[in-house]
ChimeraX commands (.cxc) that place a marker at each C-alpha (Angstrom):
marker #1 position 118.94,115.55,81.43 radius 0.5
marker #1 position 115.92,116.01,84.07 radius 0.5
marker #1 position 116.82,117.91,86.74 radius 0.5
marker #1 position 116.21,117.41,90.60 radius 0.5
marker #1 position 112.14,116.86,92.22 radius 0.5
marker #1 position 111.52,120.08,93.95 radius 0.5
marker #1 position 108.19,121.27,96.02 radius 0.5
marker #1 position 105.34,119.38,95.69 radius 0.5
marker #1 position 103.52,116.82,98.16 radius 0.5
marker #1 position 105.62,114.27,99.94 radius 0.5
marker #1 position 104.91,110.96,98.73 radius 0.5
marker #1 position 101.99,109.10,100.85 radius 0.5
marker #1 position 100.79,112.67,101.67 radius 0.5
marker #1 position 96.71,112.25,100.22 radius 0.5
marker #1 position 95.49,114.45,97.97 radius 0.5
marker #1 position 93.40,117.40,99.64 radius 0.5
marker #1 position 90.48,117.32,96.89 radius 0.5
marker #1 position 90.43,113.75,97.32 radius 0.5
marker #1 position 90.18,114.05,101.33 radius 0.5
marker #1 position 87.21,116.46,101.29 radius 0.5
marker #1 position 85.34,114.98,98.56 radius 0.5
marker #1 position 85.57,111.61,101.21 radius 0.5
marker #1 position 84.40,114.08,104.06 radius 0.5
marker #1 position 81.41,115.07,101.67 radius 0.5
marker #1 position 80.37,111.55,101.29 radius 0.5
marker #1 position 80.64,110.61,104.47 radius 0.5
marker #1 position 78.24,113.56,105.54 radius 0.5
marker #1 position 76.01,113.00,102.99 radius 0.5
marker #1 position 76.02,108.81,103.89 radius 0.5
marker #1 position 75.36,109.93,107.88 radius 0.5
marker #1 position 72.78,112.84,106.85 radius 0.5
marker #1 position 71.06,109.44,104.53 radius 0.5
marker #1 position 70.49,107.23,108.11 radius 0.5
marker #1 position 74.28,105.82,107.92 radius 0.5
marker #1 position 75.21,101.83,108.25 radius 0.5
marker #1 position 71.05,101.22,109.56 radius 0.5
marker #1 position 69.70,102.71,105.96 radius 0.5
marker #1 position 72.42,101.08,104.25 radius 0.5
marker #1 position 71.10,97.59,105.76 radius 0.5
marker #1 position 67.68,98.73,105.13 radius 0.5
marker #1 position 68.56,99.71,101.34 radius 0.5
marker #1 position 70.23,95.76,101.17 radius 0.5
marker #1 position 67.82,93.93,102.65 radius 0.5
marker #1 position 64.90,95.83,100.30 radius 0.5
marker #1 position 65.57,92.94,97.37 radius 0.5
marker #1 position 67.45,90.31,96.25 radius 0.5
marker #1 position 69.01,92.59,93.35 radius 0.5
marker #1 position 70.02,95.26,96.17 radius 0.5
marker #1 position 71.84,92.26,98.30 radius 0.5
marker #1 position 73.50,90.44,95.02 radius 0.5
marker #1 position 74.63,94.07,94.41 radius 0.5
marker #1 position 75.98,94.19,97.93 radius 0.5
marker #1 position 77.93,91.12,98.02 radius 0.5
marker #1 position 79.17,91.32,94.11 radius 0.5
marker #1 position 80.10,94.85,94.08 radius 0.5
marker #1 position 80.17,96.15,97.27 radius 0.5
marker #1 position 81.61,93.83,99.87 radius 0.5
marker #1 position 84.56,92.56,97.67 radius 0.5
marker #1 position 86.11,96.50,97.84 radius 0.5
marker #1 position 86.84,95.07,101.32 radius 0.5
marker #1 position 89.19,92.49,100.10 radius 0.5
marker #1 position 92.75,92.62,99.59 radius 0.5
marker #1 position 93.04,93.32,95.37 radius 0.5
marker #1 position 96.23,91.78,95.27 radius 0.5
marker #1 position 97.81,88.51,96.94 radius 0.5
marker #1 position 101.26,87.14,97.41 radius 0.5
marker #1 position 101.25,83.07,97.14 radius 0.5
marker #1 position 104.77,81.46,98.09 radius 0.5
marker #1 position 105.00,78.16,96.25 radius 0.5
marker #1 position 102.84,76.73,93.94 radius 0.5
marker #1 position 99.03,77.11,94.24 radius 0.5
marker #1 position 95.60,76.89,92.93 radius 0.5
marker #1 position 92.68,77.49,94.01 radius 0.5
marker #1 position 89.08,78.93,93.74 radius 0.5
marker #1 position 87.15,81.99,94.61 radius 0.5
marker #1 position 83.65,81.10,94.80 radius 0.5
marker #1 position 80.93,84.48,95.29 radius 0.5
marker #1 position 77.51,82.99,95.76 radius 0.5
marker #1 position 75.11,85.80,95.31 radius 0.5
marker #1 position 71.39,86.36,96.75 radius 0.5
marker #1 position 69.97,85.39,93.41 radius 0.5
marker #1 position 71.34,82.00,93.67 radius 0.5
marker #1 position 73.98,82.34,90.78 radius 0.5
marker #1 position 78.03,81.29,91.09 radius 0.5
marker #1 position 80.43,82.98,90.02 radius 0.5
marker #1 position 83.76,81.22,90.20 radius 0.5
marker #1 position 87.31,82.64,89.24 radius 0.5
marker #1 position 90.07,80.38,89.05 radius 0.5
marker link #1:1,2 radius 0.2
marker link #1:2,3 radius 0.2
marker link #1:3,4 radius 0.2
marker link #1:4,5 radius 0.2
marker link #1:5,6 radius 0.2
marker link #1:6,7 radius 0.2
marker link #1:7,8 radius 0.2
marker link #1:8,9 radius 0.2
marker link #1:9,10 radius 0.2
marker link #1:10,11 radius 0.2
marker link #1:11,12 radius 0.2
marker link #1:12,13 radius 0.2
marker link #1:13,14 radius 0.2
marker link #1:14,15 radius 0.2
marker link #1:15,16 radius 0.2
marker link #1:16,17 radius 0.2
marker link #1:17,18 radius 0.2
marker link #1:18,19 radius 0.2
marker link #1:19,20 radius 0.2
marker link #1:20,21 radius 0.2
marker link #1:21,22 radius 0.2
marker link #1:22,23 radius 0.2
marker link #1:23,24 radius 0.2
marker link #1:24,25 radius 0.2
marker link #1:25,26 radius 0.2
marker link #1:26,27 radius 0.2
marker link #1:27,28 radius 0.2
marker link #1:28,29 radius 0.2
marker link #1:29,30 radius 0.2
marker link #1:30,31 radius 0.2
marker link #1:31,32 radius 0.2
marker link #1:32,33 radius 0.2
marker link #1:33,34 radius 0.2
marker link #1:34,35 radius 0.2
marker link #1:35,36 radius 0.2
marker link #1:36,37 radius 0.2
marker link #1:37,38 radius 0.2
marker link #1:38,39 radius 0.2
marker link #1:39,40 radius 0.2
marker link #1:40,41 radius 0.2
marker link #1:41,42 radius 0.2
marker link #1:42,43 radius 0.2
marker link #1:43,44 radius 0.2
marker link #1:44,45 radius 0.2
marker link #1:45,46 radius 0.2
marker link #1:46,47 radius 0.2
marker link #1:47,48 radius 0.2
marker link #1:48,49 radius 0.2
marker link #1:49,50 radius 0.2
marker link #1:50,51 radius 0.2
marker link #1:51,52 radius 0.2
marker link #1:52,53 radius 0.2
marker link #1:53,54 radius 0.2
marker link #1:54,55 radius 0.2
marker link #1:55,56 radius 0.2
marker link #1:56,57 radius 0.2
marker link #1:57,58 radius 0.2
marker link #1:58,59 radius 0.2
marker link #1:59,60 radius 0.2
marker link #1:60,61 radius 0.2
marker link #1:61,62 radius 0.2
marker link #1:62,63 radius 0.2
marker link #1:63,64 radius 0.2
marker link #1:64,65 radius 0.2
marker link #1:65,66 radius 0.2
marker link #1:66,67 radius 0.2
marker link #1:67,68 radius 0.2
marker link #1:68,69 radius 0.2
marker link #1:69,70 radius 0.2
marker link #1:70,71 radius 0.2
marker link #1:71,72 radius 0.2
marker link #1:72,73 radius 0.2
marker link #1:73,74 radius 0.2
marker link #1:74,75 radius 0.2
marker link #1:75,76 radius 0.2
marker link #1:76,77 radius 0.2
marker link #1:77,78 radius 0.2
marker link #1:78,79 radius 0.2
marker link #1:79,80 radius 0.2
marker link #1:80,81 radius 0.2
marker link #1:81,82 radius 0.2
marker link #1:82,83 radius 0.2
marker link #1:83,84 radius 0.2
marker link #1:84,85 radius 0.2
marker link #1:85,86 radius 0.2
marker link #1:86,87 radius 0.2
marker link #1:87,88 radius 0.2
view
């Protein structure tokens, strides 16, 4: 028989660890020339802006979708090096 929840963080709360480690990065990223050395670091080669739009830019999107009905259809990522990748 497991007993009651008691103490801990309320759920949602985020993890401290997790908060300064973002608060680290963030200096860091500012410290590096922010967003304008991040464009910079992008534009420097078409493997740096394939990177951006493969990797990068899809953390942006939603990971999961909710479709009502029935539906199909295709994600196409066209990358600086001129190759498609499709999912279905």
């Amino acid at each position: 028989m497991k007993g009651k929840k008691t103490g801990g963080r309320v759920a949602g709360t985020p993890n401290k660890i997790t908060a300064t480690v973002k608060e680290s990065i963030e200096f860091v990223a500012q410290g590096l020339g922010g967003a304008e050395a991040y464009l910079e670091w992008a534009q420097s080669s078409p493997e740096r802006t394939d990177t951006f739009w493969s990797v990068i830019y899809p953390k942006l999107l939603p990971k999961n979708m909710t479709v009502e009905g029935e539906a199909r259809f295709r994600v196409i990522f066209e990358t600086a090096l001129g190759a498609n990748k499709a999912q279905e």
